[in-house]
C-alpha positions in Angstrom: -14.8 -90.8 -78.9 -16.5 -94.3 -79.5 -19.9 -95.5 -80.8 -22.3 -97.3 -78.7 -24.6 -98.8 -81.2 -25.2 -95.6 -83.7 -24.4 -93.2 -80.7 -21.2 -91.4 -81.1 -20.4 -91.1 -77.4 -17.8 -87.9 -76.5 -15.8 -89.1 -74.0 -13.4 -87.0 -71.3 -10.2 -86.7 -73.2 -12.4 -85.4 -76.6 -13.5 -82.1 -75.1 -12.1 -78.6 -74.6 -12.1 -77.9 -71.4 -12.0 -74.4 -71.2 -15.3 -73.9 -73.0 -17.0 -77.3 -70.8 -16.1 -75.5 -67.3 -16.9 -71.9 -69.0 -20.6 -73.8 -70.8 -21.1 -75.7 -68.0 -20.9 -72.8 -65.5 -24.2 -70.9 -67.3 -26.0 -74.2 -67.4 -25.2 -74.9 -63.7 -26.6 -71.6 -63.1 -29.7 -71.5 -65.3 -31.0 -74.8 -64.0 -30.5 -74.1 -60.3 -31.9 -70.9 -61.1 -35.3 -72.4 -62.8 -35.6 -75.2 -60.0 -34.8 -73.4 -57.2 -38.7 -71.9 -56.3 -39.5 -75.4 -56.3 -36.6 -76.8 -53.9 -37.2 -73.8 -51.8 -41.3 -75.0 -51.2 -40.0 -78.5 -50.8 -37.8 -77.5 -47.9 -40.7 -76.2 -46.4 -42.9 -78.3 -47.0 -40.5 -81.0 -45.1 -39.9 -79.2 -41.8 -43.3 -77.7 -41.2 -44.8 -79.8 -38.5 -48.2 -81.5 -40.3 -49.9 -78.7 -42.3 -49.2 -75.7 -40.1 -48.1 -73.5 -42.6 -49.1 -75.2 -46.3 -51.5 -77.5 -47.3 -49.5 -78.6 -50.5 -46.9 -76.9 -53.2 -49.7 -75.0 -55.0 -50.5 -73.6 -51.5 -47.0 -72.8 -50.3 -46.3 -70.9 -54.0 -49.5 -69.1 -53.6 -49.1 -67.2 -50.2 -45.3 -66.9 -50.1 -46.0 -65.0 -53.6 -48.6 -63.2 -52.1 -46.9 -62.5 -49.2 -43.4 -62.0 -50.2 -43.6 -61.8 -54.5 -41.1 -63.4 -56.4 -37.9 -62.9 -54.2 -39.4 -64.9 -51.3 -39.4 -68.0 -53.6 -35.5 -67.0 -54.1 -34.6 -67.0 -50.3 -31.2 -67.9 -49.8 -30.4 -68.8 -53.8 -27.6 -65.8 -53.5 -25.4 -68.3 -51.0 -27.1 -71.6 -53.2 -24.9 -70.1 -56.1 -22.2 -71.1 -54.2 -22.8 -75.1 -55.3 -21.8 -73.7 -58.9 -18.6 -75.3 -57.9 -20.0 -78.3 -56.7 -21.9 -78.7 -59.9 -18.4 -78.2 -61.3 -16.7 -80.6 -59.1 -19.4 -83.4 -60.0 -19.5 -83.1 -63.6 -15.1 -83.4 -63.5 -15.5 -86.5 -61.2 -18.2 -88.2 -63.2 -16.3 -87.7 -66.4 -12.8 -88.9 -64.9 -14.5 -91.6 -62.9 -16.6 -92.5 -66.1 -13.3 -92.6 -68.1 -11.5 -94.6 -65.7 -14.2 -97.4 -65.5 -14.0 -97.8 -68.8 -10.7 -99.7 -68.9 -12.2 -102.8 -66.7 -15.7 -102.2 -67.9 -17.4 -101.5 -71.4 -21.2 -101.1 -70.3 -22.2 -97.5 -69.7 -24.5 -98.6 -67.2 -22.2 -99.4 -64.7 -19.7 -96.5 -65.9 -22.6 -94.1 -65.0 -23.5 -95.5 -61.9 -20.0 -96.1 -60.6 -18.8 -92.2 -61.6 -22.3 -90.9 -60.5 -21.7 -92.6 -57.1 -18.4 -90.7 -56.8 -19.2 -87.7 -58.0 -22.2 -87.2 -55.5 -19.8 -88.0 -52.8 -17.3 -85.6 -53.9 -20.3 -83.0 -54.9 -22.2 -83.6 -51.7 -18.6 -82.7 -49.5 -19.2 -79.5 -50.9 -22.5 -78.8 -51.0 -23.8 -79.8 -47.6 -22.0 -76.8 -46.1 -23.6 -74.7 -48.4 -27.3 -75.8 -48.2 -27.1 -76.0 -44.6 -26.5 -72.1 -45.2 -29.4 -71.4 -47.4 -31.6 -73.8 -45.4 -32.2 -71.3 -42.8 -32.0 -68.6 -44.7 -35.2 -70.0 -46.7 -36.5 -70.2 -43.4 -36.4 -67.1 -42.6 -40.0 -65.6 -43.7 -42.9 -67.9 -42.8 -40.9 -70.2 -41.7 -38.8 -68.6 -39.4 -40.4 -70.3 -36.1 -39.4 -73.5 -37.7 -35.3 -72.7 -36.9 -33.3 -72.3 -34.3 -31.3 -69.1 -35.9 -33.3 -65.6 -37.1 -31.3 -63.4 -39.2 -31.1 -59.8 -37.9 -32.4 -57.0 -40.0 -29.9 -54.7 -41.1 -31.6 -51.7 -42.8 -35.1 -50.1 -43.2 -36.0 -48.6 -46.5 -38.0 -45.7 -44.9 -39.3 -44.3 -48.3 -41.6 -47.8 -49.1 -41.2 -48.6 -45.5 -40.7 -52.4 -46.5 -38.1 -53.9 -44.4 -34.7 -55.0 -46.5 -32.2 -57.1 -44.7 -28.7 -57.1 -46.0 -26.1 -59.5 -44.7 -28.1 -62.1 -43.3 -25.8 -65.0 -44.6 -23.2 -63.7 -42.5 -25.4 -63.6 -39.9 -26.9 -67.0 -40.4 -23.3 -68.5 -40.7 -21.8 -66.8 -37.4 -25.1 -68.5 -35.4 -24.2 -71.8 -37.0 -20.5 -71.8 -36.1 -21.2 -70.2 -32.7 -23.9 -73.0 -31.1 -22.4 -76.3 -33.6 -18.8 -75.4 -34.3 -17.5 -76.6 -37.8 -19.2 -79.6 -37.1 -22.8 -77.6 -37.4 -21.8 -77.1 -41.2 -21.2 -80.5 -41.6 -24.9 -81.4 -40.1 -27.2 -83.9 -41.9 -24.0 -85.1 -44.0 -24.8 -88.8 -43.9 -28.7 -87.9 -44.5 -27.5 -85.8 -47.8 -25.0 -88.7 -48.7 -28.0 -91.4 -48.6 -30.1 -89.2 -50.1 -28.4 -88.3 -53.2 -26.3 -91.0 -54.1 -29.2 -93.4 -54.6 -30.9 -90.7 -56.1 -28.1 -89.7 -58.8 -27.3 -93.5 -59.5 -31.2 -94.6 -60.0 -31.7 -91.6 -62.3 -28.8 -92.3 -64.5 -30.2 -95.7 -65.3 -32.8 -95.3 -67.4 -30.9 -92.2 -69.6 -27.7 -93.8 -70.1 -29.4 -97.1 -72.0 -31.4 -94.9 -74.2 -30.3 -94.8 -78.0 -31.3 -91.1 -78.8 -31.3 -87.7 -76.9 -34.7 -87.6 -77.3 -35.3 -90.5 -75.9 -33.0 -89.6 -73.0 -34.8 -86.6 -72.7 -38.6 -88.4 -71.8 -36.4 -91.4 -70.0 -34.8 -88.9 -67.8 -37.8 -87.2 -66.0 -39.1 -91.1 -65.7 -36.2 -91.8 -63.9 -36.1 -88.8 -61.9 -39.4 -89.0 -60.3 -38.8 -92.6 -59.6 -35.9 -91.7 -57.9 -37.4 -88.7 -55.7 -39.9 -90.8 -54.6 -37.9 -93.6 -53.8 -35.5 -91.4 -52.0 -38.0 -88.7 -50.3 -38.3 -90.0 -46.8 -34.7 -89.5 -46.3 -34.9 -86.2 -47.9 -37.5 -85.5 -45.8 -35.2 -86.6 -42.2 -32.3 -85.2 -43.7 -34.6 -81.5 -43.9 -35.0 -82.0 -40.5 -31.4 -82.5 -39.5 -30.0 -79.8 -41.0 -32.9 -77.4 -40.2 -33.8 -78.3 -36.5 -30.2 -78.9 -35.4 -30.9 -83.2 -34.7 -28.3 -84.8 -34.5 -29.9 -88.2 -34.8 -31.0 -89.9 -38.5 -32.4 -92.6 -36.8 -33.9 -90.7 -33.7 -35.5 -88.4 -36.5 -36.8 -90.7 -38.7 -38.4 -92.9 -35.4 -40.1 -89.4 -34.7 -41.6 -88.4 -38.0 -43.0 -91.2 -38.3 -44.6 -91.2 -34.8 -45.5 -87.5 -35.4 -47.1 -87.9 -38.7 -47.1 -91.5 -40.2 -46.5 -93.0 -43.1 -47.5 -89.8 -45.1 -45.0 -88.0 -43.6 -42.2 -89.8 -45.3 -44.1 -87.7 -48.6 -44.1 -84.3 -47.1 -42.9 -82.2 -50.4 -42.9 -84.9 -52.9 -44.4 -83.5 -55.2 -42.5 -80.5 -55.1 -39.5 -82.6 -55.3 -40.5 -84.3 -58.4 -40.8 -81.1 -60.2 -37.8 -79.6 -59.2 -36.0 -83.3 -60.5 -38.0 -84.0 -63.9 -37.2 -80.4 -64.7 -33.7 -80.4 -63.3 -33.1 -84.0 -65.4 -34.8 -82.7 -68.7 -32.3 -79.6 -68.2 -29.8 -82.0 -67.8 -29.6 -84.9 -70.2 -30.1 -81.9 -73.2 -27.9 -79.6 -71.6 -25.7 -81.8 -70.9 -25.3 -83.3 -74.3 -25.6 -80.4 -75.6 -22.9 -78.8 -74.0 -20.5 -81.7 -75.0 -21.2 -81.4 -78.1 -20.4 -77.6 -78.0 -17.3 -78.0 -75.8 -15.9 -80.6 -78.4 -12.4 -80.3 -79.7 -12.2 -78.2 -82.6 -10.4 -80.7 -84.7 -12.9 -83.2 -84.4 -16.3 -81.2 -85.1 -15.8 -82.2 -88.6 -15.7 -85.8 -88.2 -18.4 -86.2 -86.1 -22.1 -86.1 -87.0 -25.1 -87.0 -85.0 
């Protein structure tokens, strides 16, 4: 552990790992959990073609609430759980990355933007897969004419007569393999990667400079929403890969905006920048938090914030 200023600064080698990886599984969880309505709209929002289906987020929460309640804004979040170890896999590679820049470089700018660089590439090896997955799956209630794969319906609850469907990941996933091959996972992959890379390293600016979590904490969402709207018209192309099948970044981004303009490169923005601020607020205290909690129990009484 070092100081930066008078910011004791927990480093990789000062925590207990079991209780980081057992922590930072239920904060993983929670925050995906909290943000995911929001991603889930913004998704939506991205592949509809102009304003077919919504008019805006308050619009899309509205009648898929109305339509479907509470567990049509969770659409696919059962397979999304699956980036758990992603979220995992990013937090060990930023840390050991972090830790390793550290012996050619003393600023903690360029440690967090170096090991958030490399942990988005490692996180988004493992994640594309996945939100490929749970990208048609959220597709599949109002949006369903939007994809090329429709989950089957498995069972009828005859009592309520309201149609449940049980095993539509399996479904969704057999489709996938069937017309793209392995390869169809895999869809979008460059998209995500220039998506999210920027998007990690821009937000990590601003919080790793500021003196006090607090401080971190109203930095953070700055930073966030800078980043998501730096970042959304790839986002927005990279929505389109993966859902439509396109092969093509280029091809698709040459289209969107021939389709729709300029304000097409903002379709779900602001849907976006919730689900960010939020998710970086979570974040930066959470995450401080939780290295504070996962410290190494012969050093919690020598160190004092």
């Amino acid at each position: 552990m070092h100081q930066k200023g008078a910011i004791q600064i927990i480093e990789w080698e000062d925590l207990d790992k079991r209780k980081f990886y057992s922590l930072g599984v239920f904060m993983t969880l929670t925050t995906r959990a909290t943000v995911y309505p929001a991603s889930l709209i913004r998704t939506l929002l991205q592949v509809q073609k102009g304003k077919a289906l919504y008019s805006g987020t308050f619009d899309a929460f509205c009648k898929i609430l109305r339509a479907e309640g509470v567990r049509g804004l969770y659409r696919g979040f059962m397979v999304n759980t699956f980036t758990l170890i992603s979220g995992q896999a990013y937090i060990t590679t930023y840390e050991v990355v972090r830790n390793y820049v550290s012996h050619y470089s003393p600023s903690n700018t360029v440690k967090s933007v170096v090991a958030g660089g490399a942990a988005s590439l490692v996180a988004q090896t493992i994640t594309v897969p996945i939100d490929v997955v749970s990208q048609q799956l959220m597709m599949q209630g109002q949006g369903e004419h939007l994809t090329r794969f429709k989950a089957k319906p498995k069972r009828v609850l005859t009592t309520t007569k309201r149609r449940l469907t049980f095993g539509q990941s399996r479904d969704i996933t057999v489709q996938i393999f069937a017309a793209d091959g392995f390869r169809g996972f895999y869809r979008g992959y460059v998209a995500s990667l220039l998506t999210y890379i920027p998007n990690k390293k821009l937000s990590l600016l601003a919080p790793s400079e500021c003196p006090h979590l607090i401080l971190q904490a109203l930095a953070g969402p700055m930073a966030a929403a800078t980043a998501s709207t730096i970042t959304n018209p790839m986002d927005v192309v990279r929505a389109r890969v993966q859902v439509e099948g396109r092969s093509s970044v280029v091809e698709t981004f040459k289209q969107l905006l021939a389709e729709e303009g300029v304000w097409g490169m903002t379709k779900g923005l602001s849907a976006r920048i919730i689900s960010s601020t939020h998710t970086s607020v979570l974040i930066v205290v959470g995450y401080e938090t939780l290295k504070r909690l996962s410290l190494r129990a012969e050093l919690v009484e020598s160190r004092h914030w």
